[in-house]
GUTINU-12843 format. One line per field, with one value per residue: residue number from 1; residue in one letter; x, y, z of N, C-alpha, C, CB in turn. Coordinates in nm, 2 decimals. Glycine has a CB too. Example, Ala and Ser with C-alpha at 12.3 -4.5 7.8 and 13.67 -1.06 7.14 Angstrom:
pos	c(1,2)
code	c(A,S)
n_c1	c(1.32,1.28)
n_c2	c(-0.57,-0.22)
n_c3	c(0.78,0.71)
ca_c1	c(1.23,1.37)
ca_c2	c(-0.45,-0.11)
ca_c3	c(0.78,0.71)
c_c1	c(1.32,1.29)
c_c2	c(-0.33,0.00)
c_c3	c(0.78,0.79)
cb_c1	c(1.13,1.41)
cb_c2	c(-0.45,-0.06)
cb_c3	c(0.90,0.57)
% end
This chain:
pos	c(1,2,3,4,5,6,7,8,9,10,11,12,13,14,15,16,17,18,19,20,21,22,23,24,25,26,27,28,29,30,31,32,33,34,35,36,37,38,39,40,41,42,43,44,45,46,47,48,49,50,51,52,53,54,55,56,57,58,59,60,61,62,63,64,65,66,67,68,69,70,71,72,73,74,75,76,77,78,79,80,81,82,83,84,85,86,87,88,89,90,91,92,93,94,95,96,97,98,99,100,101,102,103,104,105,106,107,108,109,110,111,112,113,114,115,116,117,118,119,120,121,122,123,124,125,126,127,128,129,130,131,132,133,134,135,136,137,138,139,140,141,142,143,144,145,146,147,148,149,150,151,152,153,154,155,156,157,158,159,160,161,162,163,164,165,166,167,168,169,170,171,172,173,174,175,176,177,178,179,180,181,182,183,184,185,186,187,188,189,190,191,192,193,194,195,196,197,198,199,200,201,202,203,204,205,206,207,208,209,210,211,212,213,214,215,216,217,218,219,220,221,222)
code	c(X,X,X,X,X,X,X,X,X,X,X,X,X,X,X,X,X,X,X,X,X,X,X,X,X,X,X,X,X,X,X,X,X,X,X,X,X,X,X,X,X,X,X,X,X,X,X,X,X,X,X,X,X,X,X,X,X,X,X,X,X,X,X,X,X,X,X,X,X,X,X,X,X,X,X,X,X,X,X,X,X,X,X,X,X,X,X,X,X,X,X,X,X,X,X,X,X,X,X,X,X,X,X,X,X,X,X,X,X,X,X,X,X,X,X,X,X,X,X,X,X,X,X,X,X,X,X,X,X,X,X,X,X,X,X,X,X,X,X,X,X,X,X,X,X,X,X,X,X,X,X,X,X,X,X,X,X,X,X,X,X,X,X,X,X,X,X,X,X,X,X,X,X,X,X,X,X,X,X,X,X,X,X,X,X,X,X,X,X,X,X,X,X,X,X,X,X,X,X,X,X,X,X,X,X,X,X,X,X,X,X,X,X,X,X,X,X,X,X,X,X,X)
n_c1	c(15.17,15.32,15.51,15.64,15.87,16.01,16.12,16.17,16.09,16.13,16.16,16.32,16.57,16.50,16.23,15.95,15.86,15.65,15.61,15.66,15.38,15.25,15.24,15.22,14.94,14.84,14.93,15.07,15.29,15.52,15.76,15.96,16.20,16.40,16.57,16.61,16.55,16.58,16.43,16.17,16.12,16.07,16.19,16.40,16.51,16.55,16.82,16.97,17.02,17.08,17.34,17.36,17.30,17.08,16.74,16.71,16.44,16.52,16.57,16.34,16.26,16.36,16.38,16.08,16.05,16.21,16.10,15.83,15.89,15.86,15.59,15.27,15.17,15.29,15.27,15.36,15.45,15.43,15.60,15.40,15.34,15.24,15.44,15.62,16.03,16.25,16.50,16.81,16.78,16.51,16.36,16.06,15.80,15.62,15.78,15.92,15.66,15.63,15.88,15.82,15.56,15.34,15.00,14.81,14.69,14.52,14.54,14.34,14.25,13.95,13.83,13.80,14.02,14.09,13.98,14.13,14.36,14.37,14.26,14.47,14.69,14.55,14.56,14.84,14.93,14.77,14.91,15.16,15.06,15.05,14.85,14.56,14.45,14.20,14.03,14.08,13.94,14.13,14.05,13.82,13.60,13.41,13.18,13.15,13.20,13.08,13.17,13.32,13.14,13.01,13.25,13.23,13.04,13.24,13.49,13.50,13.46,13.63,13.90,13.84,13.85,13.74,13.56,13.71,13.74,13.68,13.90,13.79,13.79,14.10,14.09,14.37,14.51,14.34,14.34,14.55,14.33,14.14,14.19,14.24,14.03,13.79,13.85,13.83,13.57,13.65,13.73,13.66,13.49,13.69,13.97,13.95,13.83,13.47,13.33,13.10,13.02,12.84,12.67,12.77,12.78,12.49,12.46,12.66,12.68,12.60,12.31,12.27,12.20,12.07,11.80,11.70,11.85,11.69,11.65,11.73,11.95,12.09,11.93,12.19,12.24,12.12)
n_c2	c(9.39,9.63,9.73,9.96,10.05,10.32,10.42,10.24,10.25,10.23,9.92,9.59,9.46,9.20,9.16,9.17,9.40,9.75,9.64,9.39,9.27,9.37,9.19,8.92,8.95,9.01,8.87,8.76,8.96,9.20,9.36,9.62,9.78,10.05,10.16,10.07,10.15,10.12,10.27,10.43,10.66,10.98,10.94,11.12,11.19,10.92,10.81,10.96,10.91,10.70,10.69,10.67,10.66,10.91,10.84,10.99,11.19,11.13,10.89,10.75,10.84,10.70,10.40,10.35,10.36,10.17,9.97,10.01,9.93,9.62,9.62,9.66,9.87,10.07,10.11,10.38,10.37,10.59,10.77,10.84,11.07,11.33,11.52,11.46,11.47,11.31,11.35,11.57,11.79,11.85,11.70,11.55,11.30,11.39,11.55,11.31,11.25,11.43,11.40,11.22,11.27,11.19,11.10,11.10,10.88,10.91,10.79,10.83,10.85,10.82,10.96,11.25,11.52,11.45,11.61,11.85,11.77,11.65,11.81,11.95,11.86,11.82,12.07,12.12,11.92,12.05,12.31,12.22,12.12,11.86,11.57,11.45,11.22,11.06,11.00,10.72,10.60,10.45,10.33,10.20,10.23,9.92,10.04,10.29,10.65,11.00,11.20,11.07,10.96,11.18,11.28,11.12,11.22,11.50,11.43,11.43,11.67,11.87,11.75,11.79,11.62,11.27,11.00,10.68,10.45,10.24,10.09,9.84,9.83,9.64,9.51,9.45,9.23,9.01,8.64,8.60,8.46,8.52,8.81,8.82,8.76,8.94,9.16,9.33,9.44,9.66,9.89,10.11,10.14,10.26,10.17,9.93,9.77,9.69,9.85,10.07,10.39,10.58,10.38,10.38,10.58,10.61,10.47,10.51,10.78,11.05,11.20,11.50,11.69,11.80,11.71,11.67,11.91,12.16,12.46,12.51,12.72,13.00,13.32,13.59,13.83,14.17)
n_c3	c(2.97,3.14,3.50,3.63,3.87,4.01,4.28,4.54,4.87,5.22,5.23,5.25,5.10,5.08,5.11,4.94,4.72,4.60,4.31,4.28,4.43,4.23,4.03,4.17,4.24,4.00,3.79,3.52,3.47,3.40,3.58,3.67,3.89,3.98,4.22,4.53,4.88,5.25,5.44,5.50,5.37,5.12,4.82,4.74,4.99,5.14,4.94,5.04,5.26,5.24,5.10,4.82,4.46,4.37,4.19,3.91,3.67,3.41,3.43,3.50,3.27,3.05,3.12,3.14,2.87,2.73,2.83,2.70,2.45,2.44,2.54,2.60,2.74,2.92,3.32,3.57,3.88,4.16,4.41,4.71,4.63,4.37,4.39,4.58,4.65,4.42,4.40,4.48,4.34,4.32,4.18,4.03,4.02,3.80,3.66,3.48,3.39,3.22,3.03,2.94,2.81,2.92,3.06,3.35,3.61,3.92,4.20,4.44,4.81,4.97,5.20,5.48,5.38,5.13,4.91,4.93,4.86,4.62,4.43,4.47,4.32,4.11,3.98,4.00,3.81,3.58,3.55,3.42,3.22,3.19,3.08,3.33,3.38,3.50,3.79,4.06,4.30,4.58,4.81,4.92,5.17,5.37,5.52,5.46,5.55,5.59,5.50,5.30,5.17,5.04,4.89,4.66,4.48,4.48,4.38,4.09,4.03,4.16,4.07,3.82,3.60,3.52,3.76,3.79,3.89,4.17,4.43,4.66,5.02,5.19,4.92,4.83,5.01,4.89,4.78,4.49,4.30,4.32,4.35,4.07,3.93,4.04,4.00,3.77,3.81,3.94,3.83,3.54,3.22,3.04,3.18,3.10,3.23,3.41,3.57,3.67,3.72,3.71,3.83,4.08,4.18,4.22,4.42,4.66,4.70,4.89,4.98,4.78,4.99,5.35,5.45,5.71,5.82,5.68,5.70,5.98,5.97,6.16,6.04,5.99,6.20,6.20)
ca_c1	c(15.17,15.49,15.49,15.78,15.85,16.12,16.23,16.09,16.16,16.07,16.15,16.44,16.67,16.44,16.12,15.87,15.84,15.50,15.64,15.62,15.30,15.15,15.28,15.19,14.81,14.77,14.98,15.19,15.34,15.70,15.80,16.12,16.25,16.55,16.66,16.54,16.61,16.51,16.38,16.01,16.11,16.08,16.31,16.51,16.58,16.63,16.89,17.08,17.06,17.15,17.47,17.30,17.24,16.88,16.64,16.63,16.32,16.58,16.67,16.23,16.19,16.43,16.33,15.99,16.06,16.26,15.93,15.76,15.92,15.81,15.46,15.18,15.14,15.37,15.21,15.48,15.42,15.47,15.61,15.39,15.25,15.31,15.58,15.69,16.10,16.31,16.69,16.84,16.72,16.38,16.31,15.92,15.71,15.59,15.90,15.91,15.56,15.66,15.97,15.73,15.47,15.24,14.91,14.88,14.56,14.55,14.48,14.33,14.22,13.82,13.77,13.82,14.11,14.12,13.93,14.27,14.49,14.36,14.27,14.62,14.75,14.49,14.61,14.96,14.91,14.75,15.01,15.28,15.05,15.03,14.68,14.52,14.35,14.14,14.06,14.09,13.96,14.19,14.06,13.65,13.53,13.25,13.08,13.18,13.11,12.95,13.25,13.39,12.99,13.02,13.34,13.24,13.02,13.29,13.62,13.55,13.44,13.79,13.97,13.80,13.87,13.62,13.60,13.74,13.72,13.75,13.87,13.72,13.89,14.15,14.18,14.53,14.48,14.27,14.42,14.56,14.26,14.03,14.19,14.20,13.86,13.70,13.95,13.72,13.44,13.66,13.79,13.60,13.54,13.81,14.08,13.94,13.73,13.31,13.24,12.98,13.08,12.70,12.60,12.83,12.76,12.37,12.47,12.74,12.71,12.54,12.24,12.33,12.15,12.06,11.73,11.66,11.88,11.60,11.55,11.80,12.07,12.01,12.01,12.29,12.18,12.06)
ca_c2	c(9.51,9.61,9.77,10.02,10.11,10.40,10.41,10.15,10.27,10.14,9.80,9.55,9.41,9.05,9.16,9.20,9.59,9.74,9.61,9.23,9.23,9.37,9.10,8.85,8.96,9.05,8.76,8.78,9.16,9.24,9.45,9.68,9.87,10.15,10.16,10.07,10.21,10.01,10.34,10.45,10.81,11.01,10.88,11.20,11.17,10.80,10.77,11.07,10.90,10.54,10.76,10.59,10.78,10.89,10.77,11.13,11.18,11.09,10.75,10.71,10.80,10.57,10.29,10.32,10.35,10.03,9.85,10.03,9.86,9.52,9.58,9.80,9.95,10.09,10.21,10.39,10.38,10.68,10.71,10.94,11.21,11.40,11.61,11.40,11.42,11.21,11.42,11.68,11.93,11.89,11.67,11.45,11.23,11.51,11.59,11.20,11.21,11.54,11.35,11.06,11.30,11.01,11.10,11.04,10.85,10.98,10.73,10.92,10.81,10.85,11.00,11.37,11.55,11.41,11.73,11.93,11.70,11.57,11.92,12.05,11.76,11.84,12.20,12.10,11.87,12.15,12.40,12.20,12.05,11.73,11.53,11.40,11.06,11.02,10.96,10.59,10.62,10.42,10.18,10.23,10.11,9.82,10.16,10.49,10.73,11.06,11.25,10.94,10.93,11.32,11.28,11.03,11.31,11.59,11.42,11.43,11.82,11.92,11.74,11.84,11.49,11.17,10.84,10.57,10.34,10.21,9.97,9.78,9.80,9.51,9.42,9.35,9.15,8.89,8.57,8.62,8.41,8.62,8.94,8.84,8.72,9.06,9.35,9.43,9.51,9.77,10.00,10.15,10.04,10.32,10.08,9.76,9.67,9.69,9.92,10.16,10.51,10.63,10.30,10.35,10.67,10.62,10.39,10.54,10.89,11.11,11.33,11.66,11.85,11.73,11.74,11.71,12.05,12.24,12.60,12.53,12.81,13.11,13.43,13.69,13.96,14.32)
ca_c3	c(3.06,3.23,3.61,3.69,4.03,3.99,4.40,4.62,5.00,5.34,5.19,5.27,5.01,5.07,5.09,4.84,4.66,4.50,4.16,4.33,4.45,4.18,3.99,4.24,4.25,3.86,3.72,3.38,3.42,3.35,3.67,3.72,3.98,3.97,4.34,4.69,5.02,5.31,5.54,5.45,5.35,5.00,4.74,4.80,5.15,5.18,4.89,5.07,5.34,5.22,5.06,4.73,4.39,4.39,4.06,3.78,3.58,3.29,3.44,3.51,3.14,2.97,3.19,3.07,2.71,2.73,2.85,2.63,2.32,2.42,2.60,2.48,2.86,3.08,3.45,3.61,4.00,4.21,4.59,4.76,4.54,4.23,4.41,4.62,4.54,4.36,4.43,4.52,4.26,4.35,4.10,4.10,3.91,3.69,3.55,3.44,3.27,3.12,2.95,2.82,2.76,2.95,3.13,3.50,3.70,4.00,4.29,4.60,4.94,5.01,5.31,5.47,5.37,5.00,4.83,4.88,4.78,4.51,4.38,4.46,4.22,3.97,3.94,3.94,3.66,3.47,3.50,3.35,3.08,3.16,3.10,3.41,3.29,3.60,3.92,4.12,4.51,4.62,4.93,4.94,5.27,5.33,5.59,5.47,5.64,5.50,5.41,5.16,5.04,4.97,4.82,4.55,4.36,4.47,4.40,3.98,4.03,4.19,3.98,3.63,3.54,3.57,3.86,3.64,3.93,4.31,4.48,4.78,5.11,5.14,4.79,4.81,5.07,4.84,4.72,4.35,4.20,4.41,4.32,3.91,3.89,4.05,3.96,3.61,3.83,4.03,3.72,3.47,3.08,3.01,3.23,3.09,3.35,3.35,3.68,3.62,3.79,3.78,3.93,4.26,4.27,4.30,4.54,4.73,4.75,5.02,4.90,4.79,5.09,5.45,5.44,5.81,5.85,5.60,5.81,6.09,6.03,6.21,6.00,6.03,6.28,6.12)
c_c1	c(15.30,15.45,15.61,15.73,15.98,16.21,16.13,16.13,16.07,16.03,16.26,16.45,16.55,16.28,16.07,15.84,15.68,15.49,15.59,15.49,15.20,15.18,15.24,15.00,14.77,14.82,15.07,15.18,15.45,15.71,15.93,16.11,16.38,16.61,16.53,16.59,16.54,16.43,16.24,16.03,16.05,16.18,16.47,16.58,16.64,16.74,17.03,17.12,17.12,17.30,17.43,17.26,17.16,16.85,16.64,16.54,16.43,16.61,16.50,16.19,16.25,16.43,16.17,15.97,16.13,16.15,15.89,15.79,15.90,15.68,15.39,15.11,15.21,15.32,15.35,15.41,15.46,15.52,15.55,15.33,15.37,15.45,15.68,15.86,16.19,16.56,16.68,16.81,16.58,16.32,16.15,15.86,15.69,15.68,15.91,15.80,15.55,15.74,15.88,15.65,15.30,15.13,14.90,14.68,14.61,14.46,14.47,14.21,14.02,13.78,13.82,13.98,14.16,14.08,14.05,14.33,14.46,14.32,14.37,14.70,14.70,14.52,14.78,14.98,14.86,14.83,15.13,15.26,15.07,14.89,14.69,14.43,14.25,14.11,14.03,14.09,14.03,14.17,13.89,13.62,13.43,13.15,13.16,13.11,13.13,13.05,13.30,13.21,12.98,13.16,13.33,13.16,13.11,13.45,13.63,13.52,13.58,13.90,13.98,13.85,13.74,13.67,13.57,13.72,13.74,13.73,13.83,13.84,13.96,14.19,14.31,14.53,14.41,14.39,14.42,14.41,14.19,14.03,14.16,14.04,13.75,13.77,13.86,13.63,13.48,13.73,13.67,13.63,13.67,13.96,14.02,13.87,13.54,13.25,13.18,12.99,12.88,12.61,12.66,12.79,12.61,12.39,12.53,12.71,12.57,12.49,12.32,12.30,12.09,11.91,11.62,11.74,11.80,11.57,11.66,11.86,12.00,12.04,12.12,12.23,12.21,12.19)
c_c2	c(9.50,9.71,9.85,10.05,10.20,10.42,10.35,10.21,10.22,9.97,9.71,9.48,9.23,9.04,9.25,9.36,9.57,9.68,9.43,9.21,9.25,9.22,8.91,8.81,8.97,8.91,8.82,8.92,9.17,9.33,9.48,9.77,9.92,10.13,10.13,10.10,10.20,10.13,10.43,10.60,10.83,10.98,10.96,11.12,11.05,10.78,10.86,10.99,10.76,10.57,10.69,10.70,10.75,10.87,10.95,11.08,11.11,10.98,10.67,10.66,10.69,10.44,10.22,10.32,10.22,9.97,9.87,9.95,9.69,9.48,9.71,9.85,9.91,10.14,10.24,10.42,10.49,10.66,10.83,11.08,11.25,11.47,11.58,11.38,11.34,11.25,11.53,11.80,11.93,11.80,11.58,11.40,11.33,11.56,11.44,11.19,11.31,11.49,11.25,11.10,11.21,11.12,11.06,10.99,10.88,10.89,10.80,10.81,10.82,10.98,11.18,11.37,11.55,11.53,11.78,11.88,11.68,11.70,11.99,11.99,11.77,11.99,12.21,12.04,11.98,12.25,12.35,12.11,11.93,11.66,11.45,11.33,11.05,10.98,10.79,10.61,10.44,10.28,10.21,10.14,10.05,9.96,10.26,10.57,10.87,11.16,11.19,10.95,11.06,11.34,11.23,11.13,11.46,11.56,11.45,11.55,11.89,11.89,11.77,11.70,11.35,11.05,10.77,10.44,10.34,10.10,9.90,9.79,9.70,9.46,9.32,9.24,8.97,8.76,8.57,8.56,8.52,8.71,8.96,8.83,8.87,9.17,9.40,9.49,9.62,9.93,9.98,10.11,10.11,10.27,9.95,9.70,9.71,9.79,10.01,10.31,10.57,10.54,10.29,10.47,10.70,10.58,10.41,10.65,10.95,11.19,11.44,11.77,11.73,11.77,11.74,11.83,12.15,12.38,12.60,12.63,12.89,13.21,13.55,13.80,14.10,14.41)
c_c3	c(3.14,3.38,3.63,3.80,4.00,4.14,4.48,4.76,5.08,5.31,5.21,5.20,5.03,5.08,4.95,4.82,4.63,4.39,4.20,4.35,4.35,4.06,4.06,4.22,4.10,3.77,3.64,3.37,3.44,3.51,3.65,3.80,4.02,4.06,4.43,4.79,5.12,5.42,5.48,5.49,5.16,4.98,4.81,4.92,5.16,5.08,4.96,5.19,5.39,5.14,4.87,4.60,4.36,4.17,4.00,3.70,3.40,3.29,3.46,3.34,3.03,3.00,3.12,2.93,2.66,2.72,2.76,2.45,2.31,2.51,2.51,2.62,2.96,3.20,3.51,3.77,4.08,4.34,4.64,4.74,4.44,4.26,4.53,4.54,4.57,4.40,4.45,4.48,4.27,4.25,4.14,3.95,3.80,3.64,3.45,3.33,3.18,3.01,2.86,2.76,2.79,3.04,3.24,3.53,3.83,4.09,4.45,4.69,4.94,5.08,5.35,5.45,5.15,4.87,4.81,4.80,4.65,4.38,4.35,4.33,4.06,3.86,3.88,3.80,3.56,3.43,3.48,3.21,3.06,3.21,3.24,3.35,3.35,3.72,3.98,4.27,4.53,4.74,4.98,5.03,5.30,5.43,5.57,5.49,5.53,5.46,5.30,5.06,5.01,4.87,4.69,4.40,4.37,4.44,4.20,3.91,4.05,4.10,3.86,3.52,3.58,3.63,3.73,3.75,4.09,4.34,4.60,4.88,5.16,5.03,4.77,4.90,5.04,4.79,4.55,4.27,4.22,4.34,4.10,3.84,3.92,4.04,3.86,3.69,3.91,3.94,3.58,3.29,3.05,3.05,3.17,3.13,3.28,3.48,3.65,3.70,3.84,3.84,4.10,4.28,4.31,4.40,4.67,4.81,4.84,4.91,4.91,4.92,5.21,5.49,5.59,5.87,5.82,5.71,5.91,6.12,6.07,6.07,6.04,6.11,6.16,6.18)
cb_c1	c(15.05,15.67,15.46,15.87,15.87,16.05,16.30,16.12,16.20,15.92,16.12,16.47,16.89,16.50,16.07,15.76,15.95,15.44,15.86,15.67,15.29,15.13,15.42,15.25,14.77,14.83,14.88,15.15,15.29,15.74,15.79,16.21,16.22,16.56,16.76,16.51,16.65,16.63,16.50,15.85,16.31,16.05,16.28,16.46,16.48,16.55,16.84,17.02,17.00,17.02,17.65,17.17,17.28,16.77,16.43,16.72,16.23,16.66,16.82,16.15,16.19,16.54,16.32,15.92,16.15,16.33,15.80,15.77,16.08,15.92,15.46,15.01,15.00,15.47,15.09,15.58,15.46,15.39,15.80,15.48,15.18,15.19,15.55,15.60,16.15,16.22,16.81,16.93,16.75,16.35,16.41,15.76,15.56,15.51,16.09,15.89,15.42,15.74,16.08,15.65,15.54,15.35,14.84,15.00,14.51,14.52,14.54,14.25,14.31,13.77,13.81,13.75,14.18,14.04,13.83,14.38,14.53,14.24,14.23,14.75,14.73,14.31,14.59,15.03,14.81,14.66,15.03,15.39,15.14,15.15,14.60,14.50,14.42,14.13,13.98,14.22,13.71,14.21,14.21,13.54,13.53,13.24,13.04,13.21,13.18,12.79,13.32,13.44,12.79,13.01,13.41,13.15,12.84,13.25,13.68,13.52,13.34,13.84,13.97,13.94,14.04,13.54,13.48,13.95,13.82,13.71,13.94,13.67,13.86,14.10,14.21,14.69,14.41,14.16,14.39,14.70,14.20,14.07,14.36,14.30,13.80,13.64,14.15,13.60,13.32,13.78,13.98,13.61,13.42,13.80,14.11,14.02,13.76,13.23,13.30,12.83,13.22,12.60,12.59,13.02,12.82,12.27,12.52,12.83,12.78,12.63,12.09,12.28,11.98,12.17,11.73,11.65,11.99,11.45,11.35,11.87,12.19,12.05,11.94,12.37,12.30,11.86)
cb_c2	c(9.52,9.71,9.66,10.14,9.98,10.55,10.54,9.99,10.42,10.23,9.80,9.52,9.43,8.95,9.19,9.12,9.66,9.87,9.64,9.20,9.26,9.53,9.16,8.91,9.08,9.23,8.67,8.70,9.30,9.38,9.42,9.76,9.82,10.31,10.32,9.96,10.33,9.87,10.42,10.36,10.89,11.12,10.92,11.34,11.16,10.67,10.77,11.24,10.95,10.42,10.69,10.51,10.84,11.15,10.67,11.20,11.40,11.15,10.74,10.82,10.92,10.58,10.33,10.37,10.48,9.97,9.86,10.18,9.90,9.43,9.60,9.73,9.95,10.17,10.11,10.50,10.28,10.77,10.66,10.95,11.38,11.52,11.76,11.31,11.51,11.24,11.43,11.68,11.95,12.05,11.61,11.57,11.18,11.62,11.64,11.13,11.18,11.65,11.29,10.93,11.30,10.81,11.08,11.23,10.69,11.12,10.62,11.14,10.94,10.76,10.88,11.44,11.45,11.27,11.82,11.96,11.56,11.42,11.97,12.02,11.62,11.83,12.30,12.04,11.76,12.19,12.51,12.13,12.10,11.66,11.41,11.47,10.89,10.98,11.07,10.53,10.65,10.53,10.20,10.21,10.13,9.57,10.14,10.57,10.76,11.12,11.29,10.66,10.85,11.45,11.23,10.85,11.35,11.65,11.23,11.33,11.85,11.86,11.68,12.03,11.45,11.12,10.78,10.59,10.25,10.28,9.94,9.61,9.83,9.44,9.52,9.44,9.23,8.94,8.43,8.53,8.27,8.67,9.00,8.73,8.56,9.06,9.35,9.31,9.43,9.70,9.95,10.28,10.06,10.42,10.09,9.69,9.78,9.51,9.96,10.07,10.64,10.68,10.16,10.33,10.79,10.57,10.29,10.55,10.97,11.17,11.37,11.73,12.00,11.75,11.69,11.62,12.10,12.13,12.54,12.47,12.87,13.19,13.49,13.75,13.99,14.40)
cb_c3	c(3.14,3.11,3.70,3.61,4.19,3.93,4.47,4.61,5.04,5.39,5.08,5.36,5.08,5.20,5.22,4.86,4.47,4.46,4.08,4.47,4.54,4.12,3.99,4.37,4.35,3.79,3.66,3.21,3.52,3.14,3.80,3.61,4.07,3.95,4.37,4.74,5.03,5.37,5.60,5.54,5.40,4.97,4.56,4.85,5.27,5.20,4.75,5.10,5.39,5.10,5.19,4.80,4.30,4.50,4.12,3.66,3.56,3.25,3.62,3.58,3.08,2.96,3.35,3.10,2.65,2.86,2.98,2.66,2.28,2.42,2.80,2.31,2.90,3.07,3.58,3.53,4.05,4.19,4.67,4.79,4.66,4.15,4.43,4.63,4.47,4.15,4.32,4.52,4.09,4.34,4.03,4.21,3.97,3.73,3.66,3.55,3.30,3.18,3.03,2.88,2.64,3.08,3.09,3.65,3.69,3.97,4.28,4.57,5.05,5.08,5.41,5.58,5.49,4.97,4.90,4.96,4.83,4.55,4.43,4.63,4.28,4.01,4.07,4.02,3.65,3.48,3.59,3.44,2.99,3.22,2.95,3.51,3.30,3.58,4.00,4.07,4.65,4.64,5.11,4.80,5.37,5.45,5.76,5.35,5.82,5.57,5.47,5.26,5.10,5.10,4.88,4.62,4.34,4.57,4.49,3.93,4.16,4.32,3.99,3.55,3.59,3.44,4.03,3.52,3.84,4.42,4.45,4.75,5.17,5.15,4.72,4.85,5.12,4.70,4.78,4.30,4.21,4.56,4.40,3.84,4.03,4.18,3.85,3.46,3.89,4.16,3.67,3.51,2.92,3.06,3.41,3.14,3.61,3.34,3.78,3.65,3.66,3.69,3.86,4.32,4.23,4.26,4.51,4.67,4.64,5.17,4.96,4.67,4.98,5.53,5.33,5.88,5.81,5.54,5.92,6.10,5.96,6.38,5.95,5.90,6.45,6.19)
% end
């Protein structure tokens, strides 16, 4: 498996990127990374403003096609969201998996706010024709609270795609053995792993209806 990172930012020339650590925590994975720019903006911005030429979807896709000829899976890392951009023409990830023709997983957050987004992204993907693989919540906390446990049966509704997996809050945080020994049980058989999506979500999610509100609202006045 190979790891691309296409623009690393808010990172300094000696510290470790996302391509590093995943490599750190997963073990034997090829990493590459196009450019870095040490101020924790969008690619755009910081390459404009490191005077630096920014990463094109044409310099994403030929990077991964490289890998691709001596791994049998390339993950290409995003900075920030699907439209999050890359230069001056507006360019973003999704012009990249357009070129490769590659499917996207879609790692989102839990908690409130994640319905839009992760909707907005699911629509965009659809109006340029590129498959959405799945969804990946992102950082599942040991007490979620009841918008993250209503999210878990409303995040693979919005999207029109299915939870392939989450991971525990901290994860990265674990020591490499740690993290290789329990990653299978945080992604779905579809990624490799063994987590069971209808067994978190008996577990997880918040009844559908609040069943001490039953009668409360008022009706609308006559």
């Amino acid at each position: 498996m190979a790891v691309l990172k296409p623009a690393q930012t808010g990172v300094r020339p000696d510290e470790p990127g996302d391509a590093e650590e995943c490599a750190r925590l997963a073990g034997a994975v090829t990493t590459a990374e196009l450019a870095r720019d040490p101020e924790p903006l969008a690619p755009a911005t910081a390459a404009r403003r490191a005077r630096a030429a920014p990463v094109r979807p044409h310099d994403i896709a030929a990077a991964a096609r490289r890998l691709a000829t001596a791994h049998d899976l390339v993950l290409v890392e995003g900075a920030g969201g699907l439209l999050v951009r890359f230069d001056e023409e507006g360019s973003t990830l999704a012009d990249a998996a357009r070129l490769l023709d590659a499917p996207v997983l879609l790692v989102t957050p839990p908690g409130l706010g994640t319905l839009n987004t992760t909707e907005l992204t699911a629509r965009e993907l659809g109006s340029r024709g590129i498959d959405l693989l799945g969804v990946v919540i992102g950082s599942w906390p040991a007490a979620p609270d009841l918008a993250s446990r209503c999210n878990v049966a409303d995040l693979p509704e919005v999207a029109g795609a299915p939870l392939l997996g989450a991971l525990p809050e901290g994860a990265g945080s674990l020591a490499p053995a740690g993290f290789r020994a329990t990653a299978p049980r945080w992604l779905s058989p579809r990624l490799e792993g063994t987590w069971d999506a209808e067994e978190f979500r008996n577990r997880e999610a918040a009844p559908p209806w609040d069943a001490g509100a039953a009668g409360s609202r008022l009706s609308p006045s006559p």
